[in-house]
C-alpha positions in Angstrom: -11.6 33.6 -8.0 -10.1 30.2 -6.6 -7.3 29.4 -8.1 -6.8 26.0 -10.4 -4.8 23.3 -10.8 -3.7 21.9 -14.3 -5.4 18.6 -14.3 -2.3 15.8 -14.1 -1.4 13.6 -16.7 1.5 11.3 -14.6 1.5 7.7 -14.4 4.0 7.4 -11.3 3.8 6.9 -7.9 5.2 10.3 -7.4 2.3 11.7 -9.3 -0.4 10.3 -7.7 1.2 11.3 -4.5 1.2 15.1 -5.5 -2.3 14.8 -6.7 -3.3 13.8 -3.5 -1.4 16.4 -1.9 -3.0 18.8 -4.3 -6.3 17.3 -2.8 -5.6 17.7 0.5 -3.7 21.1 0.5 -5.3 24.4 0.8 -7.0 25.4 -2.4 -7.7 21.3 -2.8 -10.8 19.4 -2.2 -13.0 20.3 0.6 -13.9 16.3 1.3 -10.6 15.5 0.6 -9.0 17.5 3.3 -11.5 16.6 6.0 -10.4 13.0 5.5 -8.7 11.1 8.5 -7.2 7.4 8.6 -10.6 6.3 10.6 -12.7 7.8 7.9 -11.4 6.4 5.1 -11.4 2.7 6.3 -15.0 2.2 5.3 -14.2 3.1 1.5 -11.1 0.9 1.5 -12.7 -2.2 2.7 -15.8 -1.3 0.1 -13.1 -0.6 -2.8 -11.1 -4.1 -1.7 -14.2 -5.6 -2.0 -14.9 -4.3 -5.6 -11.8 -5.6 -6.2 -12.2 -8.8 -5.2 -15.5 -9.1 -7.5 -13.6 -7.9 -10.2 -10.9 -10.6 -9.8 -13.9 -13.1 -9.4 -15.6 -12.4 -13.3 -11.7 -12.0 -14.7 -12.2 -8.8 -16.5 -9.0 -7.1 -16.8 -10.5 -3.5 -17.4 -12.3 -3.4 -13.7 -9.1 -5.4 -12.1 -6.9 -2.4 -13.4 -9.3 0.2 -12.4 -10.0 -1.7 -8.9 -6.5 -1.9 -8.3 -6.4 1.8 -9.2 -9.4 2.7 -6.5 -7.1 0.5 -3.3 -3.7 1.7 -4.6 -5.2 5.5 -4.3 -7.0 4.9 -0.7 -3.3 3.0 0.4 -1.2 6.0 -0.6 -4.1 8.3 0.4 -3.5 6.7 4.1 0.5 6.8 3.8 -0.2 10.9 2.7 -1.9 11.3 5.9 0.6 9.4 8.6 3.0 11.6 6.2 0.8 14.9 7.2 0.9 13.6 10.9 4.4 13.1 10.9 4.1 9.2 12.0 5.9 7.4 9.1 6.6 8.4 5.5 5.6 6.3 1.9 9.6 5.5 2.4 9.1 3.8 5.9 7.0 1.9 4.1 8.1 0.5 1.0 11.2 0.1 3.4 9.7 -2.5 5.7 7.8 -4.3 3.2 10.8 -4.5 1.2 12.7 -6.0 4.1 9.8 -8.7 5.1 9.8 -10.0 1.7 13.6 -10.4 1.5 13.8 -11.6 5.2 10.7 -14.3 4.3 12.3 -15.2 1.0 15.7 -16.5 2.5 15.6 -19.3 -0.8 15.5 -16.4 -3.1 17.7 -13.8 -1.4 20.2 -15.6 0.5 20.5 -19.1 -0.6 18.7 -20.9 2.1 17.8 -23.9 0.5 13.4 -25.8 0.2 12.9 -28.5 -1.5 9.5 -28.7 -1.8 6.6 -26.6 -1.3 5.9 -28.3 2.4 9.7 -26.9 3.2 8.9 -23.9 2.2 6.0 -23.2 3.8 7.5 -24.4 6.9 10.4 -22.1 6.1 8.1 -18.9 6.2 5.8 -20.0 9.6 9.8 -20.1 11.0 10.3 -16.4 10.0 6.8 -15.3 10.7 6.7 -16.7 14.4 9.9 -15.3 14.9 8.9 -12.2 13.9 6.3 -12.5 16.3 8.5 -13.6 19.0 10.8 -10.2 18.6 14.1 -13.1 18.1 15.0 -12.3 14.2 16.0 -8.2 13.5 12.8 -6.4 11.7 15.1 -3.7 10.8 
């Protein structure tokens, strides 16, 4: 007889990353486990999609469970570069987390806009920059 897995009850990032580990290790889901990065691509742009129509008719019920459906194929995709040993969820949440520090200089380090038109400016600054390889990306 296979063996089961309690059904989880979390609500955490680090639960949903064990359920999909669950998924994908060896008494998990046979679909699941097939999965690769290419395969999945065609169900995150459908479920970003949904999401988008969800946003459009403003019903907060679909939003949450849209953003639900991305949020699961985005760490489903970090799981997998995990399992390949390319980059963890930590390498991740890491660079984002320093973009939107090193784009928000007026918030984080007291670079002063003022105006929206300054600000703007501001970020095409970072971003080309960025581009350019001349600021740190950390």
């Amino acid at each position: 007889m296979e063996e089961m897995h309690p059904a989880p009850t979390g609500e955490t990032l680090a639960d949903l990353m064990a359920i999909i580990a669950t998924l994908r290790g060896e008494n998990g889901c046979p679909w699941d486990k097939k999965q690769t990065s290419q395969s999945l691509k065609k169900y995150f742009v459908e479920e970003c999609q949904e999401l988008i129509e969800a946003i459009e008719q403003g019903e907060c019920t679909s939003i949450c469970e849209e953003l639900g459906d991305v949020f699961f194929l985005l760490s489903f995709f970090m799981h997998i570069y995990r399992e390949e040993q390319q980059f963890t969820s930590e390498d991740v949440f890491r660079t984002i987390i320093q973009k939107m520090v090193r784009r928000h200089p007026h918030v984080f380090a007291g670079s002063p806009v003022t105006d929206e038109q300054s600000l703007r400016d501001q970020w095409n600054r970072i971003k080309a920059e960025e581009k350019e390889g001349t600021q740190s990306q950390d």
